[in-house]
NUSE-851375 format. One record per residue (C-alpha): y, x, z; residue number from 1; residue in three letters. Coordinates in steps of 0.5 Angstrom, whole numbers, plus 500, padded with zeros to 3 digits. Layout:
BEGIN
<<Y, X, Z>, NUM, Ala>,
...
end
This chain:
BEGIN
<<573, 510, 505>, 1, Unk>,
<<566, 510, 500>, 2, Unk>,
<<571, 512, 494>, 3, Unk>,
<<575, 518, 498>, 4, Unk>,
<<567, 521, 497>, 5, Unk>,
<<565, 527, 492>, 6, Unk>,
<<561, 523, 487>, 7, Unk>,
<<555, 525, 482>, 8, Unk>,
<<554, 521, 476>, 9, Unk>,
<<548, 520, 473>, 10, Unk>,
<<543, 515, 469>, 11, Unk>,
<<538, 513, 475>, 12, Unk>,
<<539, 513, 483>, 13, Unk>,
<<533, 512, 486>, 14, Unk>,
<<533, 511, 493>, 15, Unk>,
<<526, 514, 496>, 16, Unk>,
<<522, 520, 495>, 17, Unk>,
<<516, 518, 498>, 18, Unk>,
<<510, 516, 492>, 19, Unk>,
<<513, 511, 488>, 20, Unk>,
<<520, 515, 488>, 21, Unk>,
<<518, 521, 486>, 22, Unk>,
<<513, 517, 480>, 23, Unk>,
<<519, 513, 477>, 24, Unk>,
<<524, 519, 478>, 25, Unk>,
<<518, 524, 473>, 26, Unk>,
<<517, 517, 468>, 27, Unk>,
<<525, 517, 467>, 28, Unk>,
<<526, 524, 467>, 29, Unk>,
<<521, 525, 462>, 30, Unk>,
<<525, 520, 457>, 31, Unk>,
<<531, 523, 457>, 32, Unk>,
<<534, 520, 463>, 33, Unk>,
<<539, 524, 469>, 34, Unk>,
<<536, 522, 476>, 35, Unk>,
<<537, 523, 483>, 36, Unk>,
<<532, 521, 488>, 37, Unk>,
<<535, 521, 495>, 38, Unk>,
<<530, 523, 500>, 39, Unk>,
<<531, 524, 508>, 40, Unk>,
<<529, 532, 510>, 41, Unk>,
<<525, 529, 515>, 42, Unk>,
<<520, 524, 513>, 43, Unk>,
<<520, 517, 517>, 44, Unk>,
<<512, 518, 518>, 45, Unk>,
<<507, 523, 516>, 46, Unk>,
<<504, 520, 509>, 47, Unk>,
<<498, 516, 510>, 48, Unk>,
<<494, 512, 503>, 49, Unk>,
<<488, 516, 503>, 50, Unk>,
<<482, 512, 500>, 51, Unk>,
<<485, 509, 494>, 52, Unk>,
<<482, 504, 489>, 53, Unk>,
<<479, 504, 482>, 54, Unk>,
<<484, 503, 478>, 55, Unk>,
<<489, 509, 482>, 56, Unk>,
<<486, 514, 478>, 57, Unk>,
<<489, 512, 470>, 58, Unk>,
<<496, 511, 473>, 59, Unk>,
<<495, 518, 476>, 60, Unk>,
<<494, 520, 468>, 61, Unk>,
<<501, 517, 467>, 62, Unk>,
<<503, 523, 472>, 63, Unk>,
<<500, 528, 468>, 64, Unk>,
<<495, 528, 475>, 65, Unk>,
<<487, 528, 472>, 66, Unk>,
<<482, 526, 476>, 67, Unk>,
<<478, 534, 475>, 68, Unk>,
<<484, 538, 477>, 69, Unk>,
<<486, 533, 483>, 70, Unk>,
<<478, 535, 485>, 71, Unk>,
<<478, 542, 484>, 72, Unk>,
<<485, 544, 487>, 73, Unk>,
<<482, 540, 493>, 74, Unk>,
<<487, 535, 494>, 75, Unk>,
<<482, 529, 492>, 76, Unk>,
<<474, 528, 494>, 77, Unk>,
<<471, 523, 490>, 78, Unk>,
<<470, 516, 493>, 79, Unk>,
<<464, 512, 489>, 80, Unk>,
<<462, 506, 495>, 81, Unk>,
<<465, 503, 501>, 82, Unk>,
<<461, 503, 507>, 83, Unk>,
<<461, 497, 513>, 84, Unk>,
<<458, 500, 519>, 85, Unk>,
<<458, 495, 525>, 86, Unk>,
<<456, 497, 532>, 87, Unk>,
<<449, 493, 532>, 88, Unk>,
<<447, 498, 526>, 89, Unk>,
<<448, 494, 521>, 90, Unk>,
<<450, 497, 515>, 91, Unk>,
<<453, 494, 508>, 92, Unk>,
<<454, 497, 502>, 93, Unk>,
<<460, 495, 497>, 94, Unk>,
<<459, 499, 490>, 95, Unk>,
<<463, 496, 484>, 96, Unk>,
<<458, 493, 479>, 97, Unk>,
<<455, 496, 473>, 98, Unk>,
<<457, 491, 468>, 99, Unk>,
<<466, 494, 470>, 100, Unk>,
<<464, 500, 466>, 101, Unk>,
<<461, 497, 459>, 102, Unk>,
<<465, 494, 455>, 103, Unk>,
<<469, 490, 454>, 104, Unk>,
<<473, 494, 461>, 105, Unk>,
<<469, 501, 460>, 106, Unk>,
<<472, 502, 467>, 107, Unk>,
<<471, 508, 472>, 108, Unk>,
<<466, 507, 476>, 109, Unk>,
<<469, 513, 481>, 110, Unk>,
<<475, 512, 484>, 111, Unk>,
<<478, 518, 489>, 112, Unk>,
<<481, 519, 496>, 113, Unk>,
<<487, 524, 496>, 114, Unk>,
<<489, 529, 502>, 115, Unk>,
<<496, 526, 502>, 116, Unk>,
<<501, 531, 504>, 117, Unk>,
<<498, 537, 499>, 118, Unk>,
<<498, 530, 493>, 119, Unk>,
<<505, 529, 496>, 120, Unk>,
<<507, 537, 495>, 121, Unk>,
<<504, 536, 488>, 122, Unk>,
<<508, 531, 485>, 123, Unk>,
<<514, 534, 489>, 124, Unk>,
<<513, 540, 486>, 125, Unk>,
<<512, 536, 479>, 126, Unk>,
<<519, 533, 481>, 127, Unk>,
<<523, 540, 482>, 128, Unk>,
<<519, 544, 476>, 129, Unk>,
<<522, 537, 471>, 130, Unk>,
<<530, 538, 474>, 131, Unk>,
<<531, 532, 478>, 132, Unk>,
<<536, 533, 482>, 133, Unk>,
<<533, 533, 489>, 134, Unk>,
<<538, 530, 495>, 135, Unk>,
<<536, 531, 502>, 136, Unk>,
<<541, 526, 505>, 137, Unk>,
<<540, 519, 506>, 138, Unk>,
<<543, 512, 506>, 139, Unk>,
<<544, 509, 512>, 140, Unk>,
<<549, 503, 512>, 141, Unk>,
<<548, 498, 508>, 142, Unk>,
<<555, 494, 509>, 143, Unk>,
<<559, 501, 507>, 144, Unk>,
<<554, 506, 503>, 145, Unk>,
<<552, 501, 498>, 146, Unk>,
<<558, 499, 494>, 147, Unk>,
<<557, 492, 489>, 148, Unk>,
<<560, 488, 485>, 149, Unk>,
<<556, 482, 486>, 150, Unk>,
<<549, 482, 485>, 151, Unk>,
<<550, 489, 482>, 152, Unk>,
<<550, 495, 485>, 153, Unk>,
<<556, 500, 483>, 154, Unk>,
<<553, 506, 487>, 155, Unk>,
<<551, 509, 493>, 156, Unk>,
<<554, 514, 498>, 157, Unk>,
<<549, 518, 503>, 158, Unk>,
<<551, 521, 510>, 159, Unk>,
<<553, 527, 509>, 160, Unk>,
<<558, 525, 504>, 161, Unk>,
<<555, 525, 498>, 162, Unk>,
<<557, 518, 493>, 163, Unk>,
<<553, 518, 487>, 164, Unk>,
<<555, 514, 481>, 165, Unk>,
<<550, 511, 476>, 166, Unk>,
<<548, 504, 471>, 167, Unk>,
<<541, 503, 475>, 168, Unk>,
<<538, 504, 482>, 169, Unk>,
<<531, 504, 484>, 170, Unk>,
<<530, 502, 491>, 171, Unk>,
<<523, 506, 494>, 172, Unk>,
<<526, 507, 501>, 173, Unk>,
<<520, 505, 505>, 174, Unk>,
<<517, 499, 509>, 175, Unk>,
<<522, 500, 515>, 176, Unk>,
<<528, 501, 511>, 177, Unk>,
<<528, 497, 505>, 178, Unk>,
<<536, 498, 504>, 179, Unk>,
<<537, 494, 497>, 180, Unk>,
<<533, 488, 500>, 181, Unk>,
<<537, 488, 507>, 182, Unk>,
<<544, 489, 503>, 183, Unk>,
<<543, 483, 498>, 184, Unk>,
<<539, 478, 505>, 185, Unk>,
<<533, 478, 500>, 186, Unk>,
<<528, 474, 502>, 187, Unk>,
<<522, 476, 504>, 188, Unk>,
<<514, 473, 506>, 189, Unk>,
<<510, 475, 512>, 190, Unk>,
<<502, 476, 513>, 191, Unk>,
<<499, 477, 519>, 192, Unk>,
<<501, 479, 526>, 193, Unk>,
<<504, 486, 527>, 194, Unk>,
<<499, 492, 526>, 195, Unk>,
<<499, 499, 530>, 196, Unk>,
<<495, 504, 526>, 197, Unk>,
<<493, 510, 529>, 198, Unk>,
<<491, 516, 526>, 199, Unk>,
<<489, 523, 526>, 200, Unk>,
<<485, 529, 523>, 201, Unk>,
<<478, 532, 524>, 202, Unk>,
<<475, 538, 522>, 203, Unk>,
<<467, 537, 519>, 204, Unk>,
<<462, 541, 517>, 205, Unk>,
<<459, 536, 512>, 206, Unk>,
<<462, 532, 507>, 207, Unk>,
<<462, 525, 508>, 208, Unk>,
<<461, 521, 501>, 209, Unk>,
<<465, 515, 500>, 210, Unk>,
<<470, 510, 505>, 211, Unk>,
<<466, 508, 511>, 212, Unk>,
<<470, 502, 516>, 213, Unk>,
<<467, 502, 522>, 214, Unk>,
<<469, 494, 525>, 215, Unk>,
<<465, 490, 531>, 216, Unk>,
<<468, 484, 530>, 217, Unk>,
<<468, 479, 536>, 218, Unk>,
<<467, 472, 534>, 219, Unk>,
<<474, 469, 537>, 220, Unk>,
<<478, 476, 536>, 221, Unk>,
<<482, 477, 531>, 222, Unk>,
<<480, 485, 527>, 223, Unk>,
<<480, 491, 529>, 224, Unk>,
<<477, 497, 525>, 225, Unk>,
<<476, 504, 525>, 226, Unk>,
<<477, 508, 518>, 227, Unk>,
<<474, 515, 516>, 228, Unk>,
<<475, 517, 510>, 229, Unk>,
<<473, 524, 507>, 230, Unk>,
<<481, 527, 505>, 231, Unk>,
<<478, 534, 503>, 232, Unk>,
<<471, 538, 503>, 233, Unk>,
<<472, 540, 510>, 234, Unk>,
<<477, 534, 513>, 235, Unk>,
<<476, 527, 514>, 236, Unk>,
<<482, 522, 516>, 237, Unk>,
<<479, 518, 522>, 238, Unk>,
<<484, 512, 524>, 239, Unk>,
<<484, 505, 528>, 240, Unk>,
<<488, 499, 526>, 241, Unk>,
<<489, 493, 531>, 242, Unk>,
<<494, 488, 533>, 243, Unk>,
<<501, 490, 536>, 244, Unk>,
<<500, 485, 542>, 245, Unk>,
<<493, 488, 543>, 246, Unk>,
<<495, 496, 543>, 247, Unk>,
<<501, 493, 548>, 248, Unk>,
<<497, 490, 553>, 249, Unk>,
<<493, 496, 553>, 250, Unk>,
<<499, 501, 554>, 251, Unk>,
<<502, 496, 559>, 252, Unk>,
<<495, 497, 564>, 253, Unk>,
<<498, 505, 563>, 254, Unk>,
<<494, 507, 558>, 255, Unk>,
<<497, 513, 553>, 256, Unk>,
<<495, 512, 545>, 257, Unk>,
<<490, 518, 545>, 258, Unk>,
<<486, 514, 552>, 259, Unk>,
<<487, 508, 545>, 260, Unk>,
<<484, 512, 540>, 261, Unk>,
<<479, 515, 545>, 262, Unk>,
<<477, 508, 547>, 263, Unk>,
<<475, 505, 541>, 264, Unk>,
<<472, 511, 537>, 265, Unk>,
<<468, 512, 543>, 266, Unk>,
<<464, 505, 542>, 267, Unk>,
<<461, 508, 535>, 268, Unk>,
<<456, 514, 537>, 269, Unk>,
<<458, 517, 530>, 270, Unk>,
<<465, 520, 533>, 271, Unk>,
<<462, 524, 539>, 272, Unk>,
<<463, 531, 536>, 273, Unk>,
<<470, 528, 534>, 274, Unk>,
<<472, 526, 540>, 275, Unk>,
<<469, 533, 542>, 276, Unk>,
<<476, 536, 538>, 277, Unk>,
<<481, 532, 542>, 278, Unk>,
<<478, 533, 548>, 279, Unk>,
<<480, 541, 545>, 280, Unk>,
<<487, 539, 545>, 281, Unk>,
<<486, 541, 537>, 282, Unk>,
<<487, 535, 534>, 283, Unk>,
<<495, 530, 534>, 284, Unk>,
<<494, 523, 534>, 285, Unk>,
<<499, 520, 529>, 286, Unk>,
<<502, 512, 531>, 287, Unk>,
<<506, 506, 526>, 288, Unk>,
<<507, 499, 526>, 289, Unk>,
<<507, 496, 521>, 290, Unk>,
<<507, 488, 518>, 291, Unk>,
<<505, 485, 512>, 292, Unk>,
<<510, 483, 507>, 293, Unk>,
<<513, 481, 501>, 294, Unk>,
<<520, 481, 498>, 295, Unk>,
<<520, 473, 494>, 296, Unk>,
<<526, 478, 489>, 297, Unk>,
<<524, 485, 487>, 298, Unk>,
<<530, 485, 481>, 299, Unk>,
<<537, 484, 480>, 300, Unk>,
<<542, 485, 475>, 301, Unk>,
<<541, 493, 475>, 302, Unk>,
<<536, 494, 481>, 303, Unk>,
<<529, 494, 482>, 304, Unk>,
<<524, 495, 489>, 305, Unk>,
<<518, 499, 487>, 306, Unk>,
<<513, 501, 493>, 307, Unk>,
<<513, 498, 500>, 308, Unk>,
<<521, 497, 500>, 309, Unk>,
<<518, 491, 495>, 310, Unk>,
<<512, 490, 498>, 311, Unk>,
<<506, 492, 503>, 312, Unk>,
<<500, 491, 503>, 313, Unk>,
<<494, 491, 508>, 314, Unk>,
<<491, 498, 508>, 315, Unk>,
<<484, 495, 508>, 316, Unk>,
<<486, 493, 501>, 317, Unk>,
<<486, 500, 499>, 318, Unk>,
<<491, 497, 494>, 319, Unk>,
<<498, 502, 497>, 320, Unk>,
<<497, 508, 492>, 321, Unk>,
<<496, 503, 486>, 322, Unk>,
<<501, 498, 488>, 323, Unk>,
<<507, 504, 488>, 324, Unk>,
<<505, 508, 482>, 325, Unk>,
<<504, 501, 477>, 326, Unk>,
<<511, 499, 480>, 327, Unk>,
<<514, 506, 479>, 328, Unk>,
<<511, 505, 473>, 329, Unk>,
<<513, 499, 471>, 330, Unk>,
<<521, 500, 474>, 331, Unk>,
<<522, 505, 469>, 332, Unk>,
<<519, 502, 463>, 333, Unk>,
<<524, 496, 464>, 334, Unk>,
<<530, 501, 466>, 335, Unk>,
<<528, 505, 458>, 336, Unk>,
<<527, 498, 455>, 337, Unk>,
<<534, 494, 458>, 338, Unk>,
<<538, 501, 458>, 339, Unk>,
<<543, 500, 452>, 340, Unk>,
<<544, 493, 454>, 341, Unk>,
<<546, 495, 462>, 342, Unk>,
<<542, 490, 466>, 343, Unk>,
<<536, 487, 467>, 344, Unk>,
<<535, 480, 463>, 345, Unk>,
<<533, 474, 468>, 346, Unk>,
<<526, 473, 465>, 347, Unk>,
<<525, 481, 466>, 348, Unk>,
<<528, 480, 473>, 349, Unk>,
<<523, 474, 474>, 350, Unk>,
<<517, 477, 471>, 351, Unk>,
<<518, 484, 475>, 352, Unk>,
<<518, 480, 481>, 353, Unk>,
<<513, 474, 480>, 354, Unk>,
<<507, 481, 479>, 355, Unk>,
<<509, 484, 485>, 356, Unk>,
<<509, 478, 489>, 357, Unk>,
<<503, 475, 486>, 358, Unk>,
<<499, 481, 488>, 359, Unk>,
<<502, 482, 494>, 360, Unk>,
<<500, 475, 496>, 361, Unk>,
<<493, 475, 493>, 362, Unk>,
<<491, 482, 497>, 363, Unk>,
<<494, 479, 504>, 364, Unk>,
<<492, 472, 504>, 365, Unk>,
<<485, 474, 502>, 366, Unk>,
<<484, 480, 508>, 367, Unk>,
<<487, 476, 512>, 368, Unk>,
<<484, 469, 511>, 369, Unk>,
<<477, 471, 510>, 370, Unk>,
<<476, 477, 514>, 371, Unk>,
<<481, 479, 519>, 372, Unk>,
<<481, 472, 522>, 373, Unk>,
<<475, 469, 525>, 374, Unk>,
<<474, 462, 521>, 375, Unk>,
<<471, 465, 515>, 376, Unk>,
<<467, 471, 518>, 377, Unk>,
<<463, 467, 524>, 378, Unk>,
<<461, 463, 519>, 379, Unk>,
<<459, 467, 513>, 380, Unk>,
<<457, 473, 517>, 381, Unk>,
<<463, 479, 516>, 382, Unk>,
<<458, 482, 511>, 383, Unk>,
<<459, 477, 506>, 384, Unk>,
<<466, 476, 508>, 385, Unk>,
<<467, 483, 506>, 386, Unk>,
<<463, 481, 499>, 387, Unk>,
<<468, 475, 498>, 388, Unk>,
<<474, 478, 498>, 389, Unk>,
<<472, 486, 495>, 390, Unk>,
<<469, 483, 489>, 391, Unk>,
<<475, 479, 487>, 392, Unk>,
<<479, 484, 489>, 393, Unk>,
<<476, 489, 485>, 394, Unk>,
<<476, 485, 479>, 395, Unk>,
<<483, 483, 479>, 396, Unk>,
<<485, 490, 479>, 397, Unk>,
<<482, 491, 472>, 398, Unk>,
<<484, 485, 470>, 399, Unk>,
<<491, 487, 472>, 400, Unk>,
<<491, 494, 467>, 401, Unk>,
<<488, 491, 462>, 402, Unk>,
<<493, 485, 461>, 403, Unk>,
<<498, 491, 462>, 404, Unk>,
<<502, 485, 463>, 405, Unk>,
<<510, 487, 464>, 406, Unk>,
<<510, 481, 458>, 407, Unk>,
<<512, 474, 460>, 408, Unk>,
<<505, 471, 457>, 409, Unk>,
<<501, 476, 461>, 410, Unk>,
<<504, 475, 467>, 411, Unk>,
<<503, 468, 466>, 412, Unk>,
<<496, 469, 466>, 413, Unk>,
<<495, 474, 471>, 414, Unk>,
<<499, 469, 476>, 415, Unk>,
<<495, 463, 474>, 416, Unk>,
<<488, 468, 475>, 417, Unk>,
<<490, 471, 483>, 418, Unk>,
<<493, 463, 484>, 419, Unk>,
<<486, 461, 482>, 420, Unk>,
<<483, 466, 487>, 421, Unk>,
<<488, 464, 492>, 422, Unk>,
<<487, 457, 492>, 423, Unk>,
<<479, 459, 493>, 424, Unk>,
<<481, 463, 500>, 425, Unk>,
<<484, 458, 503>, 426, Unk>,
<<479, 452, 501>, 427, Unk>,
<<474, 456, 504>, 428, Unk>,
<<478, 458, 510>, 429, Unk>,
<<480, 451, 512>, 430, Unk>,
<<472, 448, 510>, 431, Unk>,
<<470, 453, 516>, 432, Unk>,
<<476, 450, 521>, 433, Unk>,
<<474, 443, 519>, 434, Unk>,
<<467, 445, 520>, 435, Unk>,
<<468, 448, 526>, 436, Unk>,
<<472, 442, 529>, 437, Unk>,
<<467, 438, 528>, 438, Unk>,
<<462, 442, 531>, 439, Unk>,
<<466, 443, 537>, 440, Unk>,
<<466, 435, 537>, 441, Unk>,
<<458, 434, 537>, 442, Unk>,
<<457, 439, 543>, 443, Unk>,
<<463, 435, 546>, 444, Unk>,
<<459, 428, 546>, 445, Unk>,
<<452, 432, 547>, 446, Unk>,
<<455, 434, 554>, 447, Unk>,
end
């Protein structure tokens, strides 16, 4: 029975070591707080979020993690444009606009990629040298491990045994396993179909500079593309991202993840070299499936979703890493604020919630309206296509940490802002169908 188990006192259980556990437990600690973050010993999948956007690198200042020192240890390069390459030749160039680093935003016009395992060592360590204690356990039965009292959760007990008691809980669990969101039946919106992303390391000689997608965009198909992006000064990240139902039509005709891979690298001749090291057997191709979502309630009584056991967000978007280090952030500021009183005011709960849910729906709607499904694309050219959504996108963000809005006011705006946005995409989106409908009918009558 959950309380015939050893029990653990303290302040804050975080559930998830992963980025955003792992920030939200230094942010709390630093304050004064006893935390205890419960992480597997075995990782669900290699850390993946590589190129990040341009406002990731002042949240890592939060951290104690300056943009100089991730460059000089190595674990970051810089990233100062996205590069579109399609299998015409033709190139696009996205760079965020010059007026972003005047005022009144005075904006870094550089922004980093980071090689994910030593960043994650790195904070990791950071976690250890602070004193938060570190269980490698996990929770595995919603019904039985999560002990509640209505909406609000009294503890947590762990496989092997372990209960741990505390006032506040952060759920960073991860996007296959959101165990808060499971416990309470929370409900939840999705984007898109379910995605495959395939990917692995190779070795280069010289340094690429910026995020390169390489895309071949057929005019019915729905998106697939391929990403490089230089993680260190001699390792580049290459990966492939497609529909579930397209890789598993593939691997129903016998086809293995690697013969995948292979196969849609092999159609940019920029990737023969690397392919040359698989061939070599020297390079192991990793594999997830994943479907955009977002949860519609990120907050109860003494609880909070933070990272993608709140949300995930396309990784075109570049917006994973931003995404759990501001929510990290802003979980642990409402625990500090809210501490005394022991849970979490409704209007507290409601803003929480509406910020991540607006910019997961303002992310997701936008990739796939506008790029990854043909309407827009065909009509616009897939250059411009990518245009209309990063500048919005970048904006936003910018917006977004200017606002600082965990205020109710703030939050006000930055809802009524991406909803503006949003209504704008999906205009757009159904003008191009319209259009298109209407096209249709003209060559019909011609024949």
């Amino acid at each position: 029975m959950p309380n015939q188990a050893p029990s653990t006192s303290c302040d804050v259980t975080v559930i998830g070591a992963g980025l955003s556990g792992k920030a939200a437990a230094l942010h709390l600690s630093r304050a004064g707080l006893k935390v205890v973050c419960i992480e597997p010993q075995q990782a669900v999948r290699p850390p993946v979020g590589e190129s990040l956007d341009w406002s990731a690198p002042a949240l890592f200042e939060q951290l104690g993690l300056s943009q100089e020192n991730l460059l000089a240890s190595n674990i970051a390069t810089w990233k100062k444009h996205v590069t579109l390459k399609m299998r015409d030749g033709c190139d696009v160039h996205y760079v965020p606009s010059t007026w972003l680093g005047g005022r009144p935003f005075h904006v870094n016009l550089f922004t980093l990629h980071v090689e994910r395992t030593q960043l994650d060592g790195e904070i990791l360590k950071m976690v250890v040298d602070q004193g938060i204690t570190l269980v490698r356990d996990r929770v595995i039965d919603i019904d039985i491990d999560i002990e509640s009292d209505g909406k609000k959760i009294r503890s947590v007990r762990t496989e092997g045994g372990q209960r741990f008691i505390s006032p506040w809980f952060i759920d960073t669990s991860g996007m296959g396993t959101p165990l808060v969101a499971r416990k309470f039946n929370l409900p939840a919106v999705q984007y898109g179909p379910t995605k495959v992303a395939m990917w692995t390391y190779f070795k280069v000689s010289q340094q690429v500079e910026g995020t390169t997608l390489y895309m071949d965009a057929l005019p019915t198909e729905y998106l697939e593309w391929i990403w490089e992006i230089p993680v260190s000064t001699a390792t580049v990240s290459v990966g492939y991202i497609a529909p579930g139902a397209a890789v598993k039509a593939k691997r129903d005709q016998g086809l293995s993840i690697d013969d995948i891979f292979q196969q849609h690298l092999m159609q940019f001749p920029h990737f023969e070299p690397r392919l040359q090291q698989m061939a070599n057997g020297s390079v192991h191709v990793n594999v997830t499936s994943f479907r955009c979502r977002v949860h519609l309630q990120c907050a109860g009584p003494n609880w909070l979703l933070a990272g993608e056991a709140a949300a995930l967000v396309d990784p075109m978007t570049s917006n994973g890493v931003t995404a759990a280090l501001r929510q990290a952030s802003e979980a642990a500021a409402l625990i500090l604020k809210y501490r005394k009183r022991g849970e979490l005011p409704g209007h507290a709960r409601k803003s929480y919630s509406s910020r991540i849910v607006q910019m997961a729906k303002f992310f997701n709607e936008g990739i796939e309206k506008i790029v990854y499904e043909p309407q827009v694309r065909n009509r616009i050219g897939l250059g411009i296509a990518g245009e209309a959504y990063t500048s919005p996108a970048w904006s936003m963000n910018v917006v977004y940490a200017r606002l600082s809005p965990p205020g109710l006011f703030a939050t006000l705006i930055l809802g009524a802002m991406l909803g503006f946005f949003r209504v704008s995409a999906a205009i757009c989106y159904w003008y191009c169908g319209l259009n298109k409908s209407s096209v249709a009918k003209q060559e019909c009558r011609i024949e």
